[in-house]
C-alpha positions in Angstrom: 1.5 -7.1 -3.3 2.2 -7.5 -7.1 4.1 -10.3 -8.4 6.3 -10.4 -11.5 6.0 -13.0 -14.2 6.3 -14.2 -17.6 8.4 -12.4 -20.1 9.4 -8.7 -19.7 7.5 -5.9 -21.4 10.6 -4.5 -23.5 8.5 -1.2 -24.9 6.8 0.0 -21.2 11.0 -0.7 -20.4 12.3 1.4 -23.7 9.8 4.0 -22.6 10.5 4.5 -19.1 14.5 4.5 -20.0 14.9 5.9 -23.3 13.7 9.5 -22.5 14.9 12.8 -23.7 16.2 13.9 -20.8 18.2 10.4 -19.8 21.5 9.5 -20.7 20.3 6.2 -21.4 21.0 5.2 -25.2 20.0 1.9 -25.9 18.2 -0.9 -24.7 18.9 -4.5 -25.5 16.4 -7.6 -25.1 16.9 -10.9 -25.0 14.5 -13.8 -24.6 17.8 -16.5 -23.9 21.6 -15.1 -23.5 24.8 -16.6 -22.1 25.5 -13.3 -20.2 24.1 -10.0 -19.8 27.2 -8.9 -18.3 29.2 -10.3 -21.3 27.4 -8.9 -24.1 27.1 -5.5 -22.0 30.9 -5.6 -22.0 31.3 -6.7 -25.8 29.0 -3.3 -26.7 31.7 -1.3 -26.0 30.2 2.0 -24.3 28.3 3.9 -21.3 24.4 4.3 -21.1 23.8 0.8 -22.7 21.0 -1.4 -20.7 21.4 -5.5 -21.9 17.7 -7.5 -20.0 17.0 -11.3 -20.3 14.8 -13.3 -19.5 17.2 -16.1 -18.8 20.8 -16.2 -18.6 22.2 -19.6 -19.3 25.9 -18.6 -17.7 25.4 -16.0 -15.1 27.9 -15.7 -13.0 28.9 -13.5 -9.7 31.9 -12.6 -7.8 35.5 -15.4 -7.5 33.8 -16.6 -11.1 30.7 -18.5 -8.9 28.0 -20.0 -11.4 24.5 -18.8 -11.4 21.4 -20.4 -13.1 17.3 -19.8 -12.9 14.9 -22.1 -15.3 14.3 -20.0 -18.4 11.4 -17.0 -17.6 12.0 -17.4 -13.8 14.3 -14.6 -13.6 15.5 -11.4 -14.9 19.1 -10.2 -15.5 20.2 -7.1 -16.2 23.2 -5.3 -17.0 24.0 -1.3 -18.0 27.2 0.1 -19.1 27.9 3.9 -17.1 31.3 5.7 -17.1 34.1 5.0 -14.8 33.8 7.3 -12.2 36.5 9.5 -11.3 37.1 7.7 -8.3 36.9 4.6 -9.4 34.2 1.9 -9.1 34.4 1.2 -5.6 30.9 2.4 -4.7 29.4 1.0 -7.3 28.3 -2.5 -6.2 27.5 -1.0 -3.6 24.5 1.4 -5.6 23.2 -0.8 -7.3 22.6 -3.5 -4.4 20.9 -0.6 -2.8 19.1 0.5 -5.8 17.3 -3.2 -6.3 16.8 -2.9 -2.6 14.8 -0.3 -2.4 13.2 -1.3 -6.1 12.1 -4.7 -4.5 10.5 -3.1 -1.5 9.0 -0.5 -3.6 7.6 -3.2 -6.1 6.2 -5.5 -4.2 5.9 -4.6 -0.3 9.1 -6.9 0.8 11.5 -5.9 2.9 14.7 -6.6 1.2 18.0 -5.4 2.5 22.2 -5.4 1.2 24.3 -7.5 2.5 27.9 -6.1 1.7 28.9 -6.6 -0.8 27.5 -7.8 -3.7 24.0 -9.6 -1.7 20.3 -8.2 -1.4 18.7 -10.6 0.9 14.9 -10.8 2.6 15.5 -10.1 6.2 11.7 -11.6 6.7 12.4 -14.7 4.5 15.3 -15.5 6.5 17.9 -13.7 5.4 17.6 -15.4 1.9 19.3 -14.1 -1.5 16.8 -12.7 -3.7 19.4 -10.8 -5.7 23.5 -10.4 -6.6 24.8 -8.1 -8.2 28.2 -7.5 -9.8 30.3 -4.8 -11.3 33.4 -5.3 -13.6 35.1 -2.3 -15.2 36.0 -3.0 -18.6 39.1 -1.0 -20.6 40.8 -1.4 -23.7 38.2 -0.6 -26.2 38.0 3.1 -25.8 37.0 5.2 -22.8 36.8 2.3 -19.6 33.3 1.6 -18.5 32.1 0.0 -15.4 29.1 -2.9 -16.3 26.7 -3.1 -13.5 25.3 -6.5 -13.5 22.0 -7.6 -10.9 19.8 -11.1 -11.6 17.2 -11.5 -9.9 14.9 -14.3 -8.5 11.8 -13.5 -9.5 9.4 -16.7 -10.1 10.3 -19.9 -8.9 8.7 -22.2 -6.3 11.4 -23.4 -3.5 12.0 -26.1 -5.3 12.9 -24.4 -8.1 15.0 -21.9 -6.7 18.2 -20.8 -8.6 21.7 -22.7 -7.4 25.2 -21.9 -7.9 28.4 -23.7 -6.2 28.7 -22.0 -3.1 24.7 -20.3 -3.0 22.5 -23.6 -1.4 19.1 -24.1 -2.5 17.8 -23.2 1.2 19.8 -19.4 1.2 17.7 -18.1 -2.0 14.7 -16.7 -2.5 12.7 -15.7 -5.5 10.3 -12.6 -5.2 7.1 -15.1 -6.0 7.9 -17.2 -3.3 8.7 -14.7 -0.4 5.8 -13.1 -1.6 3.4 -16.1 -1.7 4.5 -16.6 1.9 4.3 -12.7 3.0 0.3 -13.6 2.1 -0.1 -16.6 4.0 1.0 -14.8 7.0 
């Protein structure tokens, strides 16, 4: 089972995104940012993919904190239109679409909790990812930024905290995976 560390590899990204046939239009690296979510927001239009290695003010749903060490995370945030419908479903996608990315990745079962959670059912039930989705209007056609960090190399000790998240409910992929092997 492959685990993920150090920086991220911003070409192998551009390439697998940026393709002809993808809506995708731009991809935005950052070694340090306040918030993915933010700067997606302040760029003003769909098909726009913000990455960090570290995000000094993440933050999820009710305005909770969130903060990794720098390079023991990755956060990412993409701008896509504001469905018809509205953007009710998707939080919802995109939990399920790290889901099944994380499984895929590295072996690990990993699993949504509604709404906004993707958890490790064999690690506990602990968070190994949130994700959140704002819809932003007023500068143009509205948008919906689709937010995810995840926990990707810490040690339990290390393991990111927020205000309501306790250090023993999260999980980073290293560690769950570290322990997948010892089984």
């Amino acid at each position: 089972m492959p685990v993920v560390a150090g920086s991220l590899d911003v070409e192998v990204l551009r390439a697998a995104l940026l393709t002809s046939d993808s809506p995708w239009q731009d991809l935005e690296h950052h070694a340090t940012i306040s918030s993915t979510n933010a700067r997606a927001a302040m760029v003003g239009e769909p098909w726009r993919v913000v990455v960090a290695d570290h995000q000094s003010e993440g933050r999820g749903r009710l305005a909770r904190s969130w903060e990794a060490p720098p390079g023991t995370s990755v956060a990412v945030s993409a701008t896509v239109p504001l469905p018809p419908d509205g953007a009710g479903w998707l939080p919802l996608l995109a939990g399920l679409s790290v889901a099944e990315a994380i499984t895929a990745a590295t072996g690990l079962a990993a699993e949504l909790k509604w709404p906004n959670d993707v958890l490790l059912p064999d690690d506990a039930d602990r968070k190994v990812c949130g994700v959140l989705c704002e819809v932003v209007t007023g500068l143009g056609a509205a948008f919906v930024v689709v937010g995810a960090g995840v926990n990707v190399d810490q040690t339990r000790e290390g393991e990111p905290t927020s205000a309501v998240v306790m250090l023993e409910r999260t999980v980073s992929l290293a560690s769950a995976t570290k322990l997948e092997l010892a089984s």
